[in-house]
ROKOL-127160 format. One line per 5 residues: number of its first residue (from 0); for each residue z, y, x of C-alpha. Coordinates in nm, 2 decimals. Last residue first. Layout:
BEGIN
NUM> Z Y X; ...;
This chain:
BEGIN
705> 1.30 2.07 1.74; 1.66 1.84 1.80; 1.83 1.74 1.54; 1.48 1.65 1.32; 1.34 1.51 1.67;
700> 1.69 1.24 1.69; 1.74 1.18 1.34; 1.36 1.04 1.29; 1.38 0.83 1.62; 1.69 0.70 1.50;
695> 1.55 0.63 1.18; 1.20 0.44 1.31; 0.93 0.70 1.28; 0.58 0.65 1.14; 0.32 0.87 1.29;
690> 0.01 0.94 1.00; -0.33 1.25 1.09; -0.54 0.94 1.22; -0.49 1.11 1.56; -0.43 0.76 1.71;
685> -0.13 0.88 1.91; 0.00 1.03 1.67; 0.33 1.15 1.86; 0.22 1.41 2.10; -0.02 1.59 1.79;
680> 0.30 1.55 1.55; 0.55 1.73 1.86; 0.26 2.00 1.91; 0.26 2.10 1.49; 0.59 2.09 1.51;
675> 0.70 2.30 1.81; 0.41 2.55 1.69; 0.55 2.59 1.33; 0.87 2.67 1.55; 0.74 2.90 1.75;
670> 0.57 3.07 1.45; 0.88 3.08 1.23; 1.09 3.23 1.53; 0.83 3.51 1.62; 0.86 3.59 1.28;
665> 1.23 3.58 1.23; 1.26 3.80 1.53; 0.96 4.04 1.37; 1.19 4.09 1.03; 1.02 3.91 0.75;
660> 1.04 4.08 0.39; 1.22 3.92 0.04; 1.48 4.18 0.03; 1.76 3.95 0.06; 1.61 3.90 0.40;
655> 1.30 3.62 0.45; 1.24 3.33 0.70; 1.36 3.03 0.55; 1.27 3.09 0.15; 0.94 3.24 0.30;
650> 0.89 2.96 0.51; 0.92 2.68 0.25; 0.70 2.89 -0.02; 0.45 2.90 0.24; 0.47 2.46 0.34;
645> 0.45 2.44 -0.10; 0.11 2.68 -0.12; -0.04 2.45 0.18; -0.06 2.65 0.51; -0.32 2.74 0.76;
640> -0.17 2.85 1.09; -0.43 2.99 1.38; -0.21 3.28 1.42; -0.44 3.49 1.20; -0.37 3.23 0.97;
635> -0.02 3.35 1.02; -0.02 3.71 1.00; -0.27 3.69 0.62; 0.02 3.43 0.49; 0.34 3.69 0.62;
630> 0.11 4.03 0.49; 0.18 3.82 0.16; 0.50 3.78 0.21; 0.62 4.15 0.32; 0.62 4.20 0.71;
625> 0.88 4.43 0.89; 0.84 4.75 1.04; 0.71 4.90 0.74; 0.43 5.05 0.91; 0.21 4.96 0.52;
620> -0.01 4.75 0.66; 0.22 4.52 0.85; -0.08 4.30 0.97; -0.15 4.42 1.24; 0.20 4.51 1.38;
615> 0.27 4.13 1.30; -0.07 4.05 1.52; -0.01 4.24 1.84; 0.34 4.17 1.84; 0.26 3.80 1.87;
610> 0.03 3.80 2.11; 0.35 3.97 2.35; 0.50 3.69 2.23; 0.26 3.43 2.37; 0.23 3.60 2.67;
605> 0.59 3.58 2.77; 0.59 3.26 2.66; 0.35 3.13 2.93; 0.51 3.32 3.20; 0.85 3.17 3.10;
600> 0.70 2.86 3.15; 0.50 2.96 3.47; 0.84 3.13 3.64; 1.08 2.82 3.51; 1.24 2.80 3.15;
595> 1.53 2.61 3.12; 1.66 2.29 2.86; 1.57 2.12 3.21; 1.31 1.87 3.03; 1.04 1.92 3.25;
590> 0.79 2.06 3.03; 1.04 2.38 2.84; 0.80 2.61 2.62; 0.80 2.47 2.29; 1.22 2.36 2.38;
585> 1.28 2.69 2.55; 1.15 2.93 2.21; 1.35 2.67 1.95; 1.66 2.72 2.18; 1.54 3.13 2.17;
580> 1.58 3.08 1.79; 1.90 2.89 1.78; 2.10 3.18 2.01; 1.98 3.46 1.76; 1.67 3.71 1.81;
575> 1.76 4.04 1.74; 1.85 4.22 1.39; 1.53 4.30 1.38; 1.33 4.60 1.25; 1.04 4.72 1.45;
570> 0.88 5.10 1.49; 1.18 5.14 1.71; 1.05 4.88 2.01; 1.29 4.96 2.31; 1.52 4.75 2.13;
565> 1.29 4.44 2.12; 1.31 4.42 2.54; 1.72 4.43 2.52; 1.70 4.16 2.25; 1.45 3.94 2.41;
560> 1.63 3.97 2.77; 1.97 3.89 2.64; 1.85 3.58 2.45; 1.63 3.48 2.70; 1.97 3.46 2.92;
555> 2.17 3.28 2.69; 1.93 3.00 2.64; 1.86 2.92 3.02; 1.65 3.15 3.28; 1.53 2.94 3.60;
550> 1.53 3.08 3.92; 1.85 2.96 3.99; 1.98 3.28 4.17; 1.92 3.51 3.90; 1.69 3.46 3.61;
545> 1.62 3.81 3.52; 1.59 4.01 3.84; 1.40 3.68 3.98; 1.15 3.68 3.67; 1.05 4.11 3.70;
540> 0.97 4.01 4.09; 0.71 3.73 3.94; 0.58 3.98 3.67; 0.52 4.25 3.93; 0.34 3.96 4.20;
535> 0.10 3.90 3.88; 0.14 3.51 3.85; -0.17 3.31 4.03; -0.02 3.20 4.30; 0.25 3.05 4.07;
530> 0.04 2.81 3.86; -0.14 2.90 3.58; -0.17 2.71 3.26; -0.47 2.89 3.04; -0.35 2.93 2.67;
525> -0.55 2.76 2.37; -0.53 2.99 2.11; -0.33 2.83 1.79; -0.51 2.61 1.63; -0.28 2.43 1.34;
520> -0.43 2.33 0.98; -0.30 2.22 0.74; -0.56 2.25 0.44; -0.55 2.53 0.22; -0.50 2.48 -0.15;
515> -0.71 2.43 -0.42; -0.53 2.23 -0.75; -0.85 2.01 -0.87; -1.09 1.99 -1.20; -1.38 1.78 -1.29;
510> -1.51 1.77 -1.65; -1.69 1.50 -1.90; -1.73 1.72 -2.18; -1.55 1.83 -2.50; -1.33 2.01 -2.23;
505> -0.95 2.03 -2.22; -0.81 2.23 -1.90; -0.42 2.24 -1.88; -0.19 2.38 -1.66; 0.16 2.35 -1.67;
500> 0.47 2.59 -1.59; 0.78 2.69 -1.35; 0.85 3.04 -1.38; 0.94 3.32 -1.08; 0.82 3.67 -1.16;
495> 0.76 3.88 -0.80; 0.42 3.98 -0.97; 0.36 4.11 -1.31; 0.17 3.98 -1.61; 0.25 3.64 -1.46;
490> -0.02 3.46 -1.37; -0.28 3.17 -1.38; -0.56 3.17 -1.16; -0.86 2.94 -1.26; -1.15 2.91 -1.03;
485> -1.53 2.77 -1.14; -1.79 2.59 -1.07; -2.08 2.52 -1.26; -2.23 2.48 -1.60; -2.30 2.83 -1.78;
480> -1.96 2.93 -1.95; -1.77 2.88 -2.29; -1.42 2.95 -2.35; -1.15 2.82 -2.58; -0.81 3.05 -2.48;
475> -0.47 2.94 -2.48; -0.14 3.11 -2.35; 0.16 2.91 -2.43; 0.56 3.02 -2.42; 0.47 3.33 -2.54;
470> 0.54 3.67 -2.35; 0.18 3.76 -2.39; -0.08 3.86 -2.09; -0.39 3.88 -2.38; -0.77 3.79 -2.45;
465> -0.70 3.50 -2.15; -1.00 3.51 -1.90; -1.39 3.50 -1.81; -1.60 3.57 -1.54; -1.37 3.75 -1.35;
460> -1.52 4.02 -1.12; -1.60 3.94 -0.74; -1.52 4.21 -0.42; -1.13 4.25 -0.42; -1.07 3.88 -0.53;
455> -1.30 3.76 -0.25; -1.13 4.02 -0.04; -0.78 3.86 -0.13; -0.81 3.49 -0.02; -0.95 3.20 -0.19;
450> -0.74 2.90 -0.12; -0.97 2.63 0.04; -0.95 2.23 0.08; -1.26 2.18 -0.12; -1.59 2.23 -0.10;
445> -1.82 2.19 -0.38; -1.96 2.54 -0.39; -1.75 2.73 -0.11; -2.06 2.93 0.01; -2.22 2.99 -0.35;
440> -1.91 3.19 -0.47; -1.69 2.96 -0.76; -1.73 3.18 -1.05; -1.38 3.32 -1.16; -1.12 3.25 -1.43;
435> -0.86 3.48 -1.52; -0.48 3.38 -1.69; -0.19 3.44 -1.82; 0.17 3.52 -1.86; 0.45 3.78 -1.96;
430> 0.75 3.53 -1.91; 1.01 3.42 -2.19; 1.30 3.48 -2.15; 1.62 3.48 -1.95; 1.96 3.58 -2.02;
425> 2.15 3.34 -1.87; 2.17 3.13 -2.21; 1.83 3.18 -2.24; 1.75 2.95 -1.98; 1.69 2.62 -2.18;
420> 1.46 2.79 -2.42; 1.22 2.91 -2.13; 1.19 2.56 -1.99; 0.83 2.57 -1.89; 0.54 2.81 -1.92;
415> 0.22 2.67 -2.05; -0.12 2.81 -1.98; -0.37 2.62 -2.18; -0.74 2.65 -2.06; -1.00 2.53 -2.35;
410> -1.36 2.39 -2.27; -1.70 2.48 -2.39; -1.99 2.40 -2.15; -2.29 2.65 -2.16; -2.65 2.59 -2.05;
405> -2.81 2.44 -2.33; -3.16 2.22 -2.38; -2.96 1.92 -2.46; -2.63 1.98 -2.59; -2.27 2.12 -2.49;
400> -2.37 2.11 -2.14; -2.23 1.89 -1.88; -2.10 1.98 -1.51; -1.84 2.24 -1.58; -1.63 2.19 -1.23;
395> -1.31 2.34 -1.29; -1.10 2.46 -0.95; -0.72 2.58 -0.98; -0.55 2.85 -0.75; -0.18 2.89 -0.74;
390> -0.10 3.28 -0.74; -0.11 3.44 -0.36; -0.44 3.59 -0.46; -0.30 3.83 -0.68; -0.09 4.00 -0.42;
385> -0.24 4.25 -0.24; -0.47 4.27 -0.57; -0.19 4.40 -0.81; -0.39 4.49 -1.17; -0.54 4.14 -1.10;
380> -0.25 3.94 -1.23; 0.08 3.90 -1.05; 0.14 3.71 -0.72; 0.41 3.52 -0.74; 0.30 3.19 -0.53;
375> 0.50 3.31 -0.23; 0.73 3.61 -0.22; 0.86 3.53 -0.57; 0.81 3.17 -0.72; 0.55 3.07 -0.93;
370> 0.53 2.74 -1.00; 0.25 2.42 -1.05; 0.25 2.14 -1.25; -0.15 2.06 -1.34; -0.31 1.84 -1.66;
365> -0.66 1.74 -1.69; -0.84 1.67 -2.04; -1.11 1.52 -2.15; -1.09 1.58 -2.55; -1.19 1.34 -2.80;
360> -1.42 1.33 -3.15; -1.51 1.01 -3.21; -1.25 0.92 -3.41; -1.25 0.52 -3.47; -0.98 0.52 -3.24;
355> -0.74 0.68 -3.34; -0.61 1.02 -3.21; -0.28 1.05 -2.99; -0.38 0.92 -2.69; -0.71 1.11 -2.70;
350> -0.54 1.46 -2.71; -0.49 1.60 -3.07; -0.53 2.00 -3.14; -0.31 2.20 -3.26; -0.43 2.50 -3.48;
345> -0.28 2.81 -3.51; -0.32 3.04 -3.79; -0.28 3.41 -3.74; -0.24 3.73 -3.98; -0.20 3.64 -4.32;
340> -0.26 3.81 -4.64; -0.65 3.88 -4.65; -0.76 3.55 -4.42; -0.56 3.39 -4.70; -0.68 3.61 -5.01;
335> -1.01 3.48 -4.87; -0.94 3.15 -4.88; -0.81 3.13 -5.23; -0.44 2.99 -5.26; -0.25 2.70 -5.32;
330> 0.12 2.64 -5.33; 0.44 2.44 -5.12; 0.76 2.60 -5.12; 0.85 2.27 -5.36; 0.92 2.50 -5.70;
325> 0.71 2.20 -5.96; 0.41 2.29 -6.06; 0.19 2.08 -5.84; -0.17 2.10 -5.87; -0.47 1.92 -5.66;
320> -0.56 1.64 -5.81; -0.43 1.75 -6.22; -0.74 2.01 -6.16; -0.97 1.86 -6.02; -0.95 1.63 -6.31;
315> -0.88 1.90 -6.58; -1.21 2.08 -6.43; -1.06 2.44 -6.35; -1.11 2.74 -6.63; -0.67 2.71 -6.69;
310> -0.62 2.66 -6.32; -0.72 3.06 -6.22; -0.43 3.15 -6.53; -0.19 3.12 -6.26; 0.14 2.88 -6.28;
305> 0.08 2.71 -5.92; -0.04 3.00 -5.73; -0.42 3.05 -5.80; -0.43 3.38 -5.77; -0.10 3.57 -5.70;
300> 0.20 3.44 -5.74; 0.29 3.27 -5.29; 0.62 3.05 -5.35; 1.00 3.15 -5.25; 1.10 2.76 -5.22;
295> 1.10 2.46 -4.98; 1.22 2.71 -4.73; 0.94 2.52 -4.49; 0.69 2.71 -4.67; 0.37 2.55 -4.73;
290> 0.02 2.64 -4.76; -0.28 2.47 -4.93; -0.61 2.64 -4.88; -0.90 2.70 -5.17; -1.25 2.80 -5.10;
285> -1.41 2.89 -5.48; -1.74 2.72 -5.59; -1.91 2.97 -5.87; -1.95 2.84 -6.25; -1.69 3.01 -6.35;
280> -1.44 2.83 -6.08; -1.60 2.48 -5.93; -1.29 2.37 -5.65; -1.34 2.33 -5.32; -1.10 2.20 -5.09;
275> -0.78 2.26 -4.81; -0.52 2.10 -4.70; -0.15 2.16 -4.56; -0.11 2.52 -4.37; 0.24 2.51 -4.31;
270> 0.38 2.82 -4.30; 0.62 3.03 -4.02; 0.80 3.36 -4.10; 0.76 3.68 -3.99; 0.66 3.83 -4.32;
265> 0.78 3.65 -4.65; 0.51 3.60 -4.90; 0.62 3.66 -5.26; 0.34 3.86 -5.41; 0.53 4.17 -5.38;
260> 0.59 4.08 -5.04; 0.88 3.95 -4.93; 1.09 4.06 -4.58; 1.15 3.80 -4.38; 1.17 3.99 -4.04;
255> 1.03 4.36 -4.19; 1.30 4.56 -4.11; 1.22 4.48 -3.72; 0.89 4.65 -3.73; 0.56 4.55 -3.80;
250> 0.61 4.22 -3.88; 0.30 3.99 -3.86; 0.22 3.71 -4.15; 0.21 3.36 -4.06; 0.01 3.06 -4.01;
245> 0.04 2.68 -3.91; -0.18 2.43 -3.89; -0.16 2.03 -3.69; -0.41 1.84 -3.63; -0.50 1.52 -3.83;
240> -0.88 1.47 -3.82; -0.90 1.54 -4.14; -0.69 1.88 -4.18; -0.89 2.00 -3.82; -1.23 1.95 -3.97;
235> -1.17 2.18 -4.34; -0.97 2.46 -4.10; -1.29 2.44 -3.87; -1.54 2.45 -4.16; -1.33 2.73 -4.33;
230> -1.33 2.91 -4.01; -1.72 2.90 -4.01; -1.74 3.25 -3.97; -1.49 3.35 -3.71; -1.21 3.50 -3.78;
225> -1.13 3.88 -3.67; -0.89 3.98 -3.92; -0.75 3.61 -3.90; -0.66 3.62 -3.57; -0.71 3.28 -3.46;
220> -0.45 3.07 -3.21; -0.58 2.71 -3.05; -0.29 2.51 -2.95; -0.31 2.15 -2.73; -0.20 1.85 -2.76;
215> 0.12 1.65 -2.70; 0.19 1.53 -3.01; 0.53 1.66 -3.14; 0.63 1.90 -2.84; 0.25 2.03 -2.94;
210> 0.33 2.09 -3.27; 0.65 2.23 -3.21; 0.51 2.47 -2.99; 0.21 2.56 -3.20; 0.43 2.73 -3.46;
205> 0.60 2.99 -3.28; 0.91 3.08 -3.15; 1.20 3.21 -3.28; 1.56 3.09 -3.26; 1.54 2.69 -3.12;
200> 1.80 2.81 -2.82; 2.03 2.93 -3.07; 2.08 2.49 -3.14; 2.17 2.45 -2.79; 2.00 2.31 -2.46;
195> 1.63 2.27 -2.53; 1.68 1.91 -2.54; 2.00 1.90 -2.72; 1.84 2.14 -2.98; 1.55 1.93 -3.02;
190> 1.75 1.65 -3.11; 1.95 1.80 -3.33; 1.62 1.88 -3.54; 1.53 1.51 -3.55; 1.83 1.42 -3.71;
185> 1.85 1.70 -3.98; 1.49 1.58 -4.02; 1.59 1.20 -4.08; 1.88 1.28 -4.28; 1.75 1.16 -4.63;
180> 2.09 1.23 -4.92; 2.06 1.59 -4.98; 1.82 1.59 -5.22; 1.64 1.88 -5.09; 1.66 1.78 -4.74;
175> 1.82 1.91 -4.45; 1.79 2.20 -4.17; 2.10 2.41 -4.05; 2.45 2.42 -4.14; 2.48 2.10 -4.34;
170> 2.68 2.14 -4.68; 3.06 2.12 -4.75; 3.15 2.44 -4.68; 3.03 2.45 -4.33; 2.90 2.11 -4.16;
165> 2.76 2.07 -3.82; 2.61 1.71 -3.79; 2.77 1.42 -3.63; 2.48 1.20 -3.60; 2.51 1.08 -3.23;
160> 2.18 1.15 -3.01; 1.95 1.01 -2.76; 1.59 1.20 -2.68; 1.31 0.97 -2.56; 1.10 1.19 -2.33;
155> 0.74 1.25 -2.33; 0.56 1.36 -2.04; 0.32 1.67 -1.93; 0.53 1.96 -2.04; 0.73 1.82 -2.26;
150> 0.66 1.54 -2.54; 0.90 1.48 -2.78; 1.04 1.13 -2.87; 1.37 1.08 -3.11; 1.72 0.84 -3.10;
145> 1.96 0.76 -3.32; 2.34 0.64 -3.27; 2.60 0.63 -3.51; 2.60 0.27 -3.49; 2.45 0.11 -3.82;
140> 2.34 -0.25 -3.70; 2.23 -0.31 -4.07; 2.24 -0.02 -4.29; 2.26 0.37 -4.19; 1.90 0.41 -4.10;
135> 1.65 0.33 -3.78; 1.38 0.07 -3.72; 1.09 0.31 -3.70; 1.05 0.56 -3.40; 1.06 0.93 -3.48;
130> 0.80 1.11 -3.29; 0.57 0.84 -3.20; 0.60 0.76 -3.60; 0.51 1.09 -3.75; 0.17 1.13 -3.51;
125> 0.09 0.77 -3.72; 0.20 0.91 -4.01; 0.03 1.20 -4.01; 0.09 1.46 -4.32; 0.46 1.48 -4.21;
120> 0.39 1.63 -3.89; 0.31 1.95 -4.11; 0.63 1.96 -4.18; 0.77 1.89 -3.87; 0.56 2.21 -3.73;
115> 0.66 2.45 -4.02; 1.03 2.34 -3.95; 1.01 2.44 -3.62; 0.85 2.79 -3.66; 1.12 2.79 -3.95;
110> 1.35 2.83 -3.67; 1.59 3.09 -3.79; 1.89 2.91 -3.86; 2.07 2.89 -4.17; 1.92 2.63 -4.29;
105> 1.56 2.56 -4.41; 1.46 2.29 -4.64; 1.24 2.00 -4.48; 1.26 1.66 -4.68; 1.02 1.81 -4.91;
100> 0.69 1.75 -4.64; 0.78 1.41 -4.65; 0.89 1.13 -4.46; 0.86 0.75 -4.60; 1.00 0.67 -4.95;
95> 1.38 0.76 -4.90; 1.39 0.81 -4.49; 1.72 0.80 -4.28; 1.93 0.76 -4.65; 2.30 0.86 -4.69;
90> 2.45 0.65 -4.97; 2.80 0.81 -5.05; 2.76 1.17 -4.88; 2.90 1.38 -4.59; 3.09 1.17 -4.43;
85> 2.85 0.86 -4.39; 2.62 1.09 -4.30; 2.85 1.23 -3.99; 3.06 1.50 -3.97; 3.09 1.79 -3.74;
80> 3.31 2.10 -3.91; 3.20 2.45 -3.89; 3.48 2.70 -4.05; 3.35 2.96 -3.82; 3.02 2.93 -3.70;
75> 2.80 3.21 -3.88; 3.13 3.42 -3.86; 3.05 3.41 -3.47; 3.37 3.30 -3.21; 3.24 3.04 -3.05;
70> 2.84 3.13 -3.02; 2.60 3.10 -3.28; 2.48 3.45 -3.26; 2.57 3.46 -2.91; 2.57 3.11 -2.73;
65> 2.48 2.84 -2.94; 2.59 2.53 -3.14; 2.62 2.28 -2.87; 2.85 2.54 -2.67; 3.03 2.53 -2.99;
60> 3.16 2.17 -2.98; 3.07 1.85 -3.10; 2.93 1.71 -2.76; 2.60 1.72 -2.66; 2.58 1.51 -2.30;
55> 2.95 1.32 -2.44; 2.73 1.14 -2.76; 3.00 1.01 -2.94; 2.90 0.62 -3.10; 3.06 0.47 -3.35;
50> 3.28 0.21 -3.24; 3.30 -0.17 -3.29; 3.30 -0.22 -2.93; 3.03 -0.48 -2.90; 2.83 -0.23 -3.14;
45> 2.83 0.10 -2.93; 2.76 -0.08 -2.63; 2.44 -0.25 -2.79; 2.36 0.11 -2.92; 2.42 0.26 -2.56;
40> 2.18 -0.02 -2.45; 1.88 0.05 -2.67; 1.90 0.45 -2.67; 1.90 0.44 -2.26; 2.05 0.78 -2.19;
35> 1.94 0.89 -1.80; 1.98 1.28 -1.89; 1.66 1.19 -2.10; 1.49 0.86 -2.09; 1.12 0.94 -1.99;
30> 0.88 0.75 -2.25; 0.68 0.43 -2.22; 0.49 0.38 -2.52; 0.49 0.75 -2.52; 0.33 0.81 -2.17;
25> 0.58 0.89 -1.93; 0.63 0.59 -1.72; 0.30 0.48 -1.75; 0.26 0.32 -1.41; 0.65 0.31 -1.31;
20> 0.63 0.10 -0.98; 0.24 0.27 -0.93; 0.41 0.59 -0.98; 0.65 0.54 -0.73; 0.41 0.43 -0.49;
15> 0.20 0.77 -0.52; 0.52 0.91 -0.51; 0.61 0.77 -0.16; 0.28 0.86 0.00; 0.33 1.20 -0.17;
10> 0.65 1.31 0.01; 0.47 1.34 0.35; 0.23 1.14 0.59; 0.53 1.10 0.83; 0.60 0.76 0.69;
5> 0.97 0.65 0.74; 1.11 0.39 0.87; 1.43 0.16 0.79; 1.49 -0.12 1.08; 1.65 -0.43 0.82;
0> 1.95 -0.57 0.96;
């Protein structure tokens, strides 16, 4: 038999070896198989049985169709049959003459943000093909089975499905093609829904999140009553090096949700911004964009729409280029009747692994996972500083200028909340979030190993930070600062607001960026052993009345004498120390082994809690009589604990009421205990190289037993 051990150095030994078994597990050549579906073997399975396959993770039912609007019982849903292509027409097709921006008509389902994105996927092929993989259709080895990539939040995932589509009245309920024959987006967009839970769940959203689900990049946003004035430029750049545009037109109030104007652009909707180009017009160039709608109809009539009189004084060359007559949802207009008529265009733009080669043009690019979870990492933004500085802290070292002779970097922070979607079926939305980035204080310049507390917060103004706190599921702002170093804090808008999300930091230069967090760190004041001649004769006659006629007080006892001491004590709430805490007290305390505490242990503890008190009603600010979670991280450094983000979060979810604030029993117990550990590690490395390996039994036996 094999002796198991395991490596006290923590959980990240072990993933640092997982990741080495799975090196690029994650990437898209190498993608994530979600809920554990393995598209090449379930086909194989499919075939040897001669069956179609049923996908049993998103069945053909309605909680795969929604949850309110789309929920059971809807009219939108009643009458909905599931059928395959096979069903539904004579000669379906995956993709009739590659995937184009016509195969995407809208359905009756409001995510034309999603449609907008796929759409303008089209115009890439290579971006088009590590979201679709080729070798798929309704011919040879036809199994009912398909599969798709998206990348989320930090890794893509290959995405299995079955084809049965939802049906009503004889046509597909929700995205498909305007000959009704090429499935490949219907496909695609069933995909999405079973990764983000339900096909509701893909209501609203904007633009940029499909486009980066579909590459992986990164979303600039620009309000276009306040672009900038080489927009054009940057449009004209971003089309040909194969990012991703979309724009829309703001509601102002819930009547206007795809109401048309005059000039037939529907408000609240999501376009496809496809091309752009000069054209000569009465002797003067004219700016020209291309926009789609993913409706495939309702086009833009004012100037230079497809039947205008604008063409008619056009070179016929130029001319025949760039117009299409035909009623495709897709039409050209002048560039400023675009920054006129639309509100926001959003660009995506491509990491390195997604852009060829022979693009010079690349971002360096660091990605974070990090939480916010209430009572620890929470914190709020900097309208709450007691707890703004509890928020995961991030450090960005700006070390190259844009260009010789300059002093600023540019770089992009992307602020990405996770799984949003998914959770909307209990009611939950999106997050207010963002961000603030500070100037690293001369002191702590290349150090690391430090989580800035709250009088540096208190006493130093952001140097730059999001333009808005916005309930999207990305916050993104391009920024440009003097080289340096720098903190990023991401937030929610307010604190107490728990959300999972990613970080990102893109910059067009060579950049450095870490997570900071406190190191471990245990010093707790050293206390002087005394023997018994040197006990205060009081304190030694106070020990006989409470140990009795042993001399030694056992579990039970220090529970009785805690309990009746902490009562006296009415500016503290407890609900009095419990049989397992004063067991953790007389094993810190107990040298000999007697699971008792003599006169000089009990001595020793006596003085230890007494310290104790001191610091919790210190650092209860508000005379609470208990300690909130971020008095809880100031108290224990000031024990001589420094704690990691993750060891806090572990504490507070231990030591905490319902109401999310430390009673003094629970913090005397969380600081013995810290103490146990921290003394049990020290005993055991004997090499104090900071690793002890443990053999199982000696694992099960000090887990049982501290």
């Amino acid at each position: 038999m094999v002796e198991e051990h395991i490596c006290a150095t923590g959980i990240a030994a072990r993933l640092r070896s997982q990741w080495d078994r799975d090196e690029g597990l994650g990437q898209n050549h190498n993608a994530v198989k979600f809920l554990g579906q393995d598209y090449e073997s379930l086909k194989a399975q499919s075939l040897r049985g001669s069956r179609l396959f049923e996908d049993a993770l998103f069945p053909c039912a309605s909680s795969s169709l929604g949850f309110n609007e789309l929920g059971p019982r809807t009219s939108k849903t009643q009458g909905v049959r599931w059928m395959r292509p096979t069903e539904i027409c004579r000669r379906p097709e995956f993709i009739v003459d590659g995937a184009t921006r016509t195969d995407i008509c809208q359905g009756a389902l409001g995510d034309c943000w999603l449609l907008a994105a796929i759409a303008s996927l089209t115009l890439n092929d290579d971006l088009l093909r590590r979201v679709v993989p080729h070798g798929q259709g309704f011919r040879d080895g036809y199994a009912g089975i398909f599969h798709f990539q998206f990348w989320q939040f930090g890794e893509w995932l290959d995405v299995v499905i079955d084809d049965r589509l939802p049906v009503k009245d004889g046509k597909l309920l929700f995205v498909h093609s305007a000959e009704g024959t090429e499935f490949w987006s219907a496909l695609l967009e069933k995909a999405y829904a079973k990764l983000n839970g339900c096909y509701e769940a893909l209501s609203g959203g904007s633009t940029s999140e499909g486009f980066e689900d579909f590459t992986g990049g990164v979303t600039e946003m620009y309000e276009l009553r306040k672009a900038p004035a080489d927009l054009f430029s940057i449009i004209g750049r971003a089309v040909e090096r194969g990012s991703l545009l979309g724009c829309s037109i703001d509601i102002t109030s819930s009547t206007d949700m795809e109401a048309v104007t005059f000039k037939k652009l529907v408000k609240g909707h999501a376009y496809s911004v496809t091309g752009v180009d000069e054209v000569v017009y009465r002797g003067n160039m004219t700016r020209l964009v291309r926009i789609r709608n993913p409706w495939g109809e309702v086009e833009w009539t004012g100037p230079w729409s497809d039947s205008s009189r604008e063409w008619d004084s056009v070179d016929r060359g130029v001319r025949s280029r760039l117009q299409n007559r035909s009623e495709d949802g897709e039409f050209w207009m002048s560039f400023s009747d675009f920054l006129r008529e639309f509100t926001r265009l959003e660009i995506c733009n491509l990491t390195a692994d997604a852009l060829q080669n022979s693009q010079l043009k690349k971002w360096s690019s660091s990605l974070y996972q990090g939480e916010w979870r209430r009572g620890s990492t929470a914190g709020g933004c900097r309208n709450f500083p007691a707890t703004f500085w509890l928020n995961p802290q991030f450090k960005l070292a700006l070390q190259h200028p844009d260009a010789p002779g300059r002093k600023d970097c540019t770089f992009l922070v992307a602020l990405m909340q996770k799984d949003r979607r998914k959770k909307r079926r209990e009611g939950k939305d999106m997050e207010t979030i963002g961000f603030a980035v500070y100037e690293v204080p001369s002191e702590f310049v290349g150090r690391s190993g430090i989580h800035l507390k709250r009088d540096f917060f208190l006493t130093h103004a952001s140097s730059a930070r999001s333009e808005l706190f916005i309930n999207l599921r990305e916050v993104s702002s391009r920024l440009q600062l003097p080289a340096g170093e720098y903190i990023i804090v991401p937030s929610t808008f307010e604190p107490h607001k728990e959300a999972d999300f990613v970080l990102r930091v893109f910059s067009e230069r060579p950049a450095d960026s870490e997570e900071l967090d406190d190191d471990v760190i245990a010093e707790p004041p050293s206390e002087a052993e005394l023997d018994e001649s040197q006990i205060d004769a009081g304190f030694k006659n106070l020990f006989r009345q409470l140990a009795g006629a042993d001399m030694e007080i056992s579990v039970l006892e220090l529970r009785t004498i805690l309990n009746r001491i902490i009562g006296k004590h009415k500016d503290l709430k407890t609900d009095g120390f419990s049989k397992e805490a004063c067991r953790s007290m007389i094993n810190l305390m107990d040298n000999d082994g007697s699971g008792k505490l003599g006169l000089t242990e009990f001595h020793v503890l006596w003085e230890k809690i007494k310290r104790y008190l001191t610091i919790f009603r210190q650092f209860d600010l508000d005379k609470s009589g208990t300690m909130s979670s971020y008095e809880m991280r100031m108290a224990l450094e000031s024990a001589g604990f420094k704690l990691t983000n993750h060891l806090f979060q572990l504490i507070i979810l231990r030591y905490t009421e319902e109401d999310m604030a430390v009673d003094f029993d629970n913090f005397v117990t969380c600081l013995v205990r810290l103490e146990t550990m921290f003394k049990t590690f020290k005993n055991m490395d004997t090499d104090a190289d900071g690793q002890i390996c443990l053999n199982f039994f000696q694992w099960i036996t000090l887990t049982m037993f501290a």
